[in-house]
Structures are given as C-alpha cells and as structure tokens.
C-alpha positions as CSV (number, residue, x, y, z in Angstrom):
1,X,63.0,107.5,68.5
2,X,63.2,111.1,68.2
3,X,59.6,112.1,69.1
4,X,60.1,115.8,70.5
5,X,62.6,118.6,70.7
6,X,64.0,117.4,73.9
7,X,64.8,114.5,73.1
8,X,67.1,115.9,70.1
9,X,68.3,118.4,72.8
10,X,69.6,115.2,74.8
11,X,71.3,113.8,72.4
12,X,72.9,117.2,71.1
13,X,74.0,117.6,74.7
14,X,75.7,114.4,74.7
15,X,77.5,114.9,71.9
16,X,78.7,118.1,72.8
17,X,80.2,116.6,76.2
18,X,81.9,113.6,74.8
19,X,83.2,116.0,72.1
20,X,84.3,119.2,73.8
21,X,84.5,117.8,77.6
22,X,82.4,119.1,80.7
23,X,84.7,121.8,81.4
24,X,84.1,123.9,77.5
25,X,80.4,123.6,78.1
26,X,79.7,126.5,81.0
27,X,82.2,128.5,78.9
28,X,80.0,128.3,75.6
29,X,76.7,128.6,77.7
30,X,78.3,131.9,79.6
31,X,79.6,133.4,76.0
32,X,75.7,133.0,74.7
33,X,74.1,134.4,77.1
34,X,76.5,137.4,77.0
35,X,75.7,137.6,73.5
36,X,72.4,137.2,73.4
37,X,72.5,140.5,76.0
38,X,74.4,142.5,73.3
39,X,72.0,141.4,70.9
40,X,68.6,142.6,73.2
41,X,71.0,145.7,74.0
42,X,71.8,146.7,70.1
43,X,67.9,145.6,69.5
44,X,66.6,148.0,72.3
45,X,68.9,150.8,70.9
46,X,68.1,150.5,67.5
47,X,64.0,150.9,68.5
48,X,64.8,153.1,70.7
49,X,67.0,155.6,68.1
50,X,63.7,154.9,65.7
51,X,61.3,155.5,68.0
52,X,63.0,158.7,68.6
53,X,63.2,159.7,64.5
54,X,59.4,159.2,63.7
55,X,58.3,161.6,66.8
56,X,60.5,164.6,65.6
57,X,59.2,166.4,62.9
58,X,61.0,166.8,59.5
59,X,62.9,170.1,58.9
60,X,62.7,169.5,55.5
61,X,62.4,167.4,51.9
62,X,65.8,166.9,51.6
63,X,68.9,167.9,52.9
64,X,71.0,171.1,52.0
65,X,74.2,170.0,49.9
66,X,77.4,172.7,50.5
67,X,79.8,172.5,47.6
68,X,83.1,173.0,47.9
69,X,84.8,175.7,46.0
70,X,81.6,177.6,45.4
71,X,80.5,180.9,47.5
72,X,78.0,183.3,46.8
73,X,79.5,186.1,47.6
74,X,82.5,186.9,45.1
C-alpha cells in the first residue's frame, strides 16, 4: 500500500488537513520556509566566520591572561 515516499506524503497531507483545517496549513508551510532561511543564513555565517579564522595567521600559542590586582611596576 505504501510503496514510495509520496505516497506516505499523501496521506500525511491528509491527515494534517482533516486535523488542522486548510487554513493552518500555508501558515505552517510559510513559518518553514522562513526557518529553513534562518537556518541557511546562521549556516552561511558560521562558514563564513570559519572560513575567515583559518586564513588569518595565529598571533600566538595561547592567549595573554591579565590578573587583577597584580602590576609590575610597584
């Protein structure tokens, strides 16, 4: 009965009508694609901040702590 993905899909569609109504389903399909957009956003970011980090060069082995309190002049 349920040979392929689409057919699954169908079904799932149908469901979601009789459950939610016609008028619930444009809402949910607009709020995924504005998430999936945020997500490809934050994703393009993220590679792009990383991309960025591996082509500057490393000022050092590890960064310089300041203490609090402490001075080297007295």
């Amino acid at each position: 009965m349920f040979d392929s993905i689409d057919d699954i899909l169908i079904i799932g569609l149908i469901v979601a009508i009789l459950f939610w109504g016609s008028g619930k389903i444009p809402q949910f399909a607009h709020s995924l694609g504005r998430a999936m957009g945020e997500f490809k956003k934050g994703r393009l970011e993220s590679e792009r901040e990383l991309a960025q980090a591996q082509a500057s060069p490393a000022t050092g082995s590890s960064p310089r702590v300041v203490r609090e309190g402490s001075s080297s002049g007295r």
